[in-house]
LUMKE-897640 format. One record per residue: residue in three letters; x, y, z of N, C-alpha, C in turn. Coordinates in steps of 0.05 Angstrom, whole numbers, plus 5000, padded with zeros to 4 digits. Atoms other than C-alpha are relative to their C-alpha. Example, Ala and Ser with C-alpha at 12.3 -4.5 7.8 and 13.67 -1.06 7.14 Angstrom:
BEGIN
ALA501849765000524649105156501850245000 SER498449764999527349795143498550225014 
This chain:
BEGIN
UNK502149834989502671380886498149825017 UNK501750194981498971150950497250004981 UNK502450075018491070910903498750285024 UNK502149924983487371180963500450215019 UNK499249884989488771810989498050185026 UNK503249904988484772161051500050244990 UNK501349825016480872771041502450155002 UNK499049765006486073321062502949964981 UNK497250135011492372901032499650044967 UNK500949945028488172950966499550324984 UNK500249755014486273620961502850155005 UNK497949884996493273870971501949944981 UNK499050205032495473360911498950224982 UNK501649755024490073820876502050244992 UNK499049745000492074430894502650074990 UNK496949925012500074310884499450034972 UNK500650005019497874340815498350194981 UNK501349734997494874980819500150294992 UNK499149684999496975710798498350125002 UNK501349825007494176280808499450104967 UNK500449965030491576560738501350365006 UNK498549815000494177210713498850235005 UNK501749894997490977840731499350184982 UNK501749845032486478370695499050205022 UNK500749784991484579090719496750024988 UNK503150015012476079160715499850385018 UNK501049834988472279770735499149925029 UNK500550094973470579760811496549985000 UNK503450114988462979670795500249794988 UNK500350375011464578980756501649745024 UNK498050184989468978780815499449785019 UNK500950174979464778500866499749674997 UNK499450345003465777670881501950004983 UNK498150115012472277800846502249975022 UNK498350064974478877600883502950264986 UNK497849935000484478100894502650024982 UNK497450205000490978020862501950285004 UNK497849784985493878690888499150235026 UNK500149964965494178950961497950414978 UNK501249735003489579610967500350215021 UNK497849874973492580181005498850354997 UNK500849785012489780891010501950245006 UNK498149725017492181540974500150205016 UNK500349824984489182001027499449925026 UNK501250054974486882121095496049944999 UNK503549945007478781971099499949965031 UNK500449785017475682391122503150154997 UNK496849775004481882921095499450225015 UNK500049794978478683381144498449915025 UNK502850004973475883461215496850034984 UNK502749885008468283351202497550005016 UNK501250044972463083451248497449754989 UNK502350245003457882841259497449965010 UNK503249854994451283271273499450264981 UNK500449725004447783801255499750165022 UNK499549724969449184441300501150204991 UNK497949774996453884961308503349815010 UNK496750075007461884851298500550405023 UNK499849724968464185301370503549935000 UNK498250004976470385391411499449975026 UNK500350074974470584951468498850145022 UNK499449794976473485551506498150234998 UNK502849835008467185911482498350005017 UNK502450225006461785431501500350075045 UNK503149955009457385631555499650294979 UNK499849704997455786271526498050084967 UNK501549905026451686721465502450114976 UNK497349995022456886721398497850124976 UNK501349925024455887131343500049804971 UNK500050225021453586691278501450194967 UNK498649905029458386861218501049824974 UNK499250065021457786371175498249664999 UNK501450255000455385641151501849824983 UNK498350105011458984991129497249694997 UNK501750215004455384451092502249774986 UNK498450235006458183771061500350084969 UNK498349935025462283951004500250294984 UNK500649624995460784741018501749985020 UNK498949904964465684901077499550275003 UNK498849814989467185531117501550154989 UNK497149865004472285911086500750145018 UNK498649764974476486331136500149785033 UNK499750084971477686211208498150135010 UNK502749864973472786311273502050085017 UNK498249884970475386761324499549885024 UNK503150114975472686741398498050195000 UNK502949974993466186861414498149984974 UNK502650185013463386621347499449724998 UNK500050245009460686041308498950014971 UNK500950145025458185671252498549744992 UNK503050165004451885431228501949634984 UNK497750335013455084571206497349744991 UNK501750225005451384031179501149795003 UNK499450394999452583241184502350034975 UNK498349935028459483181136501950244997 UNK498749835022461383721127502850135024 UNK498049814977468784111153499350115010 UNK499649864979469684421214501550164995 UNK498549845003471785041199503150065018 UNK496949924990479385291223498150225027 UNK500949864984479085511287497949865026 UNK502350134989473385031316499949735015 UNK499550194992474584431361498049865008 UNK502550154985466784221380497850004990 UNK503549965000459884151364498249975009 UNK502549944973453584361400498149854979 UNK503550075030447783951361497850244999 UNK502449765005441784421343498749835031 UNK502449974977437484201395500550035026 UNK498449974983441984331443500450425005 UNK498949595009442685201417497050104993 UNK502249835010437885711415500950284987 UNK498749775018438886211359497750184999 UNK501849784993436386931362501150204985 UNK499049765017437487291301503749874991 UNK496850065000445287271290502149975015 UNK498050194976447886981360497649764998 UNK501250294993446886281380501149985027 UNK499850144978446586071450500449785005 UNK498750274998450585411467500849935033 UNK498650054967451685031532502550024995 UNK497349984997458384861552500249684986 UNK499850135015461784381507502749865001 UNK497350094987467783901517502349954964 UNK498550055021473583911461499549714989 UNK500950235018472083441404498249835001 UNK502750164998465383281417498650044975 UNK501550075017461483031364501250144981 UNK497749995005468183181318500849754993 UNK498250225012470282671264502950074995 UNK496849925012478082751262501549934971 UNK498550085028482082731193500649765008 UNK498950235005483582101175498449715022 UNK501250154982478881771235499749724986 UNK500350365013477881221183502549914992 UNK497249985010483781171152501550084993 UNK498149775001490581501142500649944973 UNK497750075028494681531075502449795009 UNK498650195002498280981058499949765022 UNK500950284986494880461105498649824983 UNK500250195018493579841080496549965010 UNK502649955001486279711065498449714994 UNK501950265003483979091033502949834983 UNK499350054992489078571026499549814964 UNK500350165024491478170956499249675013 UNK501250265000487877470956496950025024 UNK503150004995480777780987498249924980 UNK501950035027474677600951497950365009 UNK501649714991471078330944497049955002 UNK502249894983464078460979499350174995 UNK501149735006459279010974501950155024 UNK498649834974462679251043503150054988 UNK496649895009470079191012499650104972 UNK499549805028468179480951499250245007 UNK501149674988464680120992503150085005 UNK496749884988472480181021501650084984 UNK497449905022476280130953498850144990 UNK500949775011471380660933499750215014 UNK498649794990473081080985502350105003 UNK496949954995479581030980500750104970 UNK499149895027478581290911501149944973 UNK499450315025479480620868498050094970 UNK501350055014476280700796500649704995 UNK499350295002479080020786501349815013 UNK499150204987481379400818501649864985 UNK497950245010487578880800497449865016 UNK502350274991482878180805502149794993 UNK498750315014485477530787497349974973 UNK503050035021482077310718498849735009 UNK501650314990475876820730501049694984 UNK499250295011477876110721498149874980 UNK502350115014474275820664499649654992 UNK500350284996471275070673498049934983 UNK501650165021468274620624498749705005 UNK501250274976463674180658498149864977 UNK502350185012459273510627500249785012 UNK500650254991456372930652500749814975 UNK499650235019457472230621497549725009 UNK502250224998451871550617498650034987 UNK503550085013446671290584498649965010 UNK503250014982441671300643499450324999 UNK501449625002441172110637499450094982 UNK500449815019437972560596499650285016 UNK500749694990436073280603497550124992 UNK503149855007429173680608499950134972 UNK504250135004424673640564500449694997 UNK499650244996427073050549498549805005 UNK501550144982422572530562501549614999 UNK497450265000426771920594498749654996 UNK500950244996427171200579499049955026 UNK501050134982424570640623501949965018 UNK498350044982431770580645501950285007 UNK498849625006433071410647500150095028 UNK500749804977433971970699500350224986 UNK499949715014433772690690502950025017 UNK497649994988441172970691499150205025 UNK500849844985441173340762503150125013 UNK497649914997448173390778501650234991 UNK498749795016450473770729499650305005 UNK501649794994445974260739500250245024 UNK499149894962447174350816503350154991 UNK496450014996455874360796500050314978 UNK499949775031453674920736498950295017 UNK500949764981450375430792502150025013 UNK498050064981456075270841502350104987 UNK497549955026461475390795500350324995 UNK500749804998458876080779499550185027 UNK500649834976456376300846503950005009 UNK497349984987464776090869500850164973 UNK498049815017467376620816501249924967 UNK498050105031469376220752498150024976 UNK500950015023466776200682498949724991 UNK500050265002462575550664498649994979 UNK501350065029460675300600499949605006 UNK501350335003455874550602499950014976 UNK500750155023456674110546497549795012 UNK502550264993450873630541500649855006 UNK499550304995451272890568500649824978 UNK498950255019456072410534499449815008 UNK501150255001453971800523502149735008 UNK498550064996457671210539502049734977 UNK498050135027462971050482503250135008 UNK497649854982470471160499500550244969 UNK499949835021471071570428498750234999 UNK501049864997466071940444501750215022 UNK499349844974468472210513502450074993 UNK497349915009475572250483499950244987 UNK500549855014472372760435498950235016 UNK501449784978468173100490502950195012 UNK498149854981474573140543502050174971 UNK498649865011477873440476499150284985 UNK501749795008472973930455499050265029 UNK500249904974472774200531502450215005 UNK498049705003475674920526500750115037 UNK500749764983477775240595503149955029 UNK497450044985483075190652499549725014 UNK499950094991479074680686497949794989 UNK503050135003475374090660498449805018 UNK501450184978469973740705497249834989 UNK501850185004466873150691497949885026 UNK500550174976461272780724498749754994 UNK500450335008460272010722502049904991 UNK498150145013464671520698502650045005 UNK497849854987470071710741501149725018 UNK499850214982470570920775501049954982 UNK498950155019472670380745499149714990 UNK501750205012467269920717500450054977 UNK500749995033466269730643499150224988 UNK500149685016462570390626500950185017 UNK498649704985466470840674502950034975 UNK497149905016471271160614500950245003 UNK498749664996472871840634503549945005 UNK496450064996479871550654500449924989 UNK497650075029481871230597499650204981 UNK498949695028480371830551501250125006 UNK498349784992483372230594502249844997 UNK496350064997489871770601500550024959 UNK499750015022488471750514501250264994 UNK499149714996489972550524502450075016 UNK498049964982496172420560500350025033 UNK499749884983493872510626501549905025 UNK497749944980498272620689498649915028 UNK501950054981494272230744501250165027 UNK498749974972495572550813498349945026 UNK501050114970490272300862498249794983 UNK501250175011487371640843496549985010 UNK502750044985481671580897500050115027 UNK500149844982479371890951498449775029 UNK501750154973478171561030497350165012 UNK502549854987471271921032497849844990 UNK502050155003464871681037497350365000 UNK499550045027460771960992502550104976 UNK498649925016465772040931502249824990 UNK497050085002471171590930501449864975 UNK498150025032472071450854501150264998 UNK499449745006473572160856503449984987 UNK496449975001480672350810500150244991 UNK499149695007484972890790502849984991 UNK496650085009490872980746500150254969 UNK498649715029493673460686500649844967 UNK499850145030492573330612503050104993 UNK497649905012498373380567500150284992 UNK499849685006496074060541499450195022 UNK499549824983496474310612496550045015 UNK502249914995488674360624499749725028 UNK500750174982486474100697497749815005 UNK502150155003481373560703498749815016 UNK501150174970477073300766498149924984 UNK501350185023473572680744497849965037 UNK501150044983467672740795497649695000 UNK501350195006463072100810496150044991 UNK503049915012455472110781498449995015 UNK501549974975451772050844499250225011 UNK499849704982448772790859501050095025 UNK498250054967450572710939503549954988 UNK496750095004457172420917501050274985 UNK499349795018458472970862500150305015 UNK500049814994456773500905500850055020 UNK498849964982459573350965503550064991 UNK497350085011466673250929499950294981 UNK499249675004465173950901500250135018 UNK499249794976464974300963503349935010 UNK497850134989470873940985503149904990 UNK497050035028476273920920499450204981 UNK501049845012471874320869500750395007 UNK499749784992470874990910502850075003 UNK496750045003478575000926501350064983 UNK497949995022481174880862498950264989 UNK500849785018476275510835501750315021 UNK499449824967478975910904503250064985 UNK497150065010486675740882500650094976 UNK499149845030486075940811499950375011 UNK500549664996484176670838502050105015 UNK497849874971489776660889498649995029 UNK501550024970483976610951500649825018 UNK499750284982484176241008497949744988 UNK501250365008482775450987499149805019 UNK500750154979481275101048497350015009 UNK503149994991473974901073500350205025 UNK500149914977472375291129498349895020 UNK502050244983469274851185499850225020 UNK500949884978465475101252499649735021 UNK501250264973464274641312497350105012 UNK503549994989457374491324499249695016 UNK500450294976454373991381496849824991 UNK501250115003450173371368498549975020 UNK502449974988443573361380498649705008 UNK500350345001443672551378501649825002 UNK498350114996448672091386500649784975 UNK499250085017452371781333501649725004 UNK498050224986455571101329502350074984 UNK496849915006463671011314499149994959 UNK499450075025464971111234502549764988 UNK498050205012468370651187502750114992 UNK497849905014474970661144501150264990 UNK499949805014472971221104499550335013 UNK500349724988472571991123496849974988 UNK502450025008464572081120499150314998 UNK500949844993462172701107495750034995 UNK502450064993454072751128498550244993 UNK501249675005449173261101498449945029 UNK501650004970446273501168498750324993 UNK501149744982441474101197501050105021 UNK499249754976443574711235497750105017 UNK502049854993439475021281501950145028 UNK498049824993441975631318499150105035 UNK500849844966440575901398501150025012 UNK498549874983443176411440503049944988 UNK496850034994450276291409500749734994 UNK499150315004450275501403498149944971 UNK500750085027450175201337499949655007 UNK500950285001447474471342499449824969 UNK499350155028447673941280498049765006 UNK501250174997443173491264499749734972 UNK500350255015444872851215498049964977 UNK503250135002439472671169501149654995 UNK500050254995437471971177501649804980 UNK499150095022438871721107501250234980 UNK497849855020444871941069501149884981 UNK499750185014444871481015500550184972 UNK499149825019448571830954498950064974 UNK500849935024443271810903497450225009 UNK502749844994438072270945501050324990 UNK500649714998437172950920498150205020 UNK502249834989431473140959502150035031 UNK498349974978436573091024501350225005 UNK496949725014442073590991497750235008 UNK501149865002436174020983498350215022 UNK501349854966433674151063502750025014 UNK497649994987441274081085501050264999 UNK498549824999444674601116503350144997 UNK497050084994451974331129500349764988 UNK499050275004455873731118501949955022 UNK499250104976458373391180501949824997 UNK497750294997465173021192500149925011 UNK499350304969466672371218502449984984 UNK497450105001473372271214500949664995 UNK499050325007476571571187499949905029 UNK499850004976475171111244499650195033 UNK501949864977471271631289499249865020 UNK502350244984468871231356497250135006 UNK502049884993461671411378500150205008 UNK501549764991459072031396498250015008 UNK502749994978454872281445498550274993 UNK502149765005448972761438502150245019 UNK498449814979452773451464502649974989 UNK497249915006459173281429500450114973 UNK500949675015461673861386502749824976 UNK498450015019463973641317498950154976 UNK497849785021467373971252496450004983 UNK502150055027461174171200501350254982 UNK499149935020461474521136498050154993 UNK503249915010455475051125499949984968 UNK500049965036453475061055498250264997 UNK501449655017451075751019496849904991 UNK503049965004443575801024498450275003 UNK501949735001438176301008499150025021 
């Protein structure tokens, strides 16, 4: 196994290692941010009838100019019954069928009614006239196995007359930090302490991408301990953070190899992250051993993390990048793939990126005004203010 693999060579190591999980039928109001796992196709035509898309009178074209006797009224989920001959009409609201017989609609403010005729200009076939099926026909395909559902694609499978959805079931991940420099609020920390912050960030993240997450507290650093932790860690996917290198107290990899595990990416050519691993215990459970550096930890979730939660559902797994143009000029990058928390700022159509100065992997307060994360490619040469490279928006309020 090459030690050092770059970013996309690694997450594809991940992913081979991947299944979808199995699926589960929910009600269509629990379904939203779930993913797909069977194509959605509708039963009928919608609308299943002509419907007009005003309020007016429902005429004959071949009527229209002229004074029609009024014999009748059609409201939304009231129709018409019967057919219109010529020379009448019918009183129609927003919705509702076009009676048999009726190819047009005059809006009201358009007709002057006088007792039981209505006077209508002249009117052109299928004006202001929703046709059957205008949205969609029977048996067109609709929303598409391996979507993630939306308020907008869940309005569709509930027009199409879904009580329930096939989903993929949520992946469930069992996340904890490791060290003896962290504690957790209230906590009040030694002289040589931090408050855990990582975790915290990877425990929202986790949830907001679709999966099930249960934090254990911060293990300390004993390899018996963490042997006990990574074995007490219930779920498809376990994610550690810290201790993922390979100094004297970095043990997440020897408990894990104590658990049998199945290394498949040793390290990663990114900058921040590059203790980052990933590999399969003996009892089958997957396990990204992230590094303890919040920047580091969280960049290396957007970028392996999100993915692997994407892939369990069946979704697309791949970052999705945009090209945006520097607002400053960059010099060449090193060895490693760098990825840079930067600022967006948006006009007329052009999306511009802006670096921050210091991206030193223990700042939180950085993560926290960033919009994107900006690639430099291994060996990148300079850049000039105006040239348009790859970023990564991140999900903000």
């Amino acid at each position: 196994m090459i030690k050092l693999l770059p970013v996309d060579a690694a997450r594809t190591a991940m992913l081979a290692a991947v299944s979808p999980l199995p699926p589960e039928s929910v009600p269509i109001a629990a379904a939203n941010g779930r993913v797909l796992a069977q194509d959605v196709a509708a039963v009928r035509d919608q609308p299943p009838f002509a419907a007009s898309a005003m309020d007016g009178w429902a005429v004959r074209a071949a009527d229209t100019p002229g004074a029609l006797e009024i014999v009748g009224e059609s409201a939304a989920g009231h129709g018409f019954e019967g057919a219109v001959a010529p020379g009448q009409a019918v009183r129609i609201f927003t919705g509702a069928a076009v009676p048999e017989g009726c190819d047009a609609i005059v809006i009201q403010e358009d007709a002057t009614r006088d007792g039981d005729r209505v006077t209508v200009p002249a009117s052109a076939k299928g004006h202001h006239l929703r046709p059957a099926g205008g949205d969609f026909q029977t048996g067109q395909a609709l929303l598409a196995r391996g979507m993630r559902i939306d308020p907008w694609r869940l309005s569709l499978a509930a027009a199409a007359g879904r009580a329930e959805l096939s989903v993929a079931r949520r992946p469930r991940v069992a996340l904890f930090s490791t060290g003896e420099e962290i504690v957790e609020a209230p906590a009040v920390p030694g002289p040589f302490q931090i408050y855990d912050s990582g975790s915290r960030a990877l425990e929202a993240l986790i949830a907001g991408w679709g999966a099930e997450v249960s934090r254990a507290k911060p293990v300390r650093d004993d390899l018996e301990t963490t042997i006990q932790a990574l074995r007490d860690a219930t779920g498809d996917l376990v994610v550690t953070v810290g201790g993922a290198s390979v100094g004297d107290h970095d043990l997440v990899r020897a408990a894990a190899e104590a658990l049998g595990l199945d290394l498949k990416v040793a390290s990663v050519n990114v900058r921040p992250g590059k203790p980052t691993f990933f590999g399969v215990l003996a009892d089958g459970r997957r396990l990204l051993g992230l590094p303890g550096n919040p920047a580091s930890a969280l960049v290396c979730a957007e970028l392996f993390l999100r993915p692997l939660i994407a892939a369990f559902q069946g979704a697309e797994s791949g970052p999705r990048l945009i090209g945006a143009r520097l607002d400053a000029p960059l010099p060449g990058n090193g060895p490693r793939e760098h990825w840079m928390r930067a600022k967006l700022a948006f006009d007329g159509g052009q999306v511009t990126a802006t670096p921050y100065r210091d991206q030193d992997s223990s700042l939180v307060s950085v993560f926290a005004v960033s919009d994107a994360l900006l690639r430099r490619e291994s060996g990148a040469p300079a850049a000039a203010a105006g040239d348009v490279v790859d970023v990564l928006p991140l999900a903000r309020a």
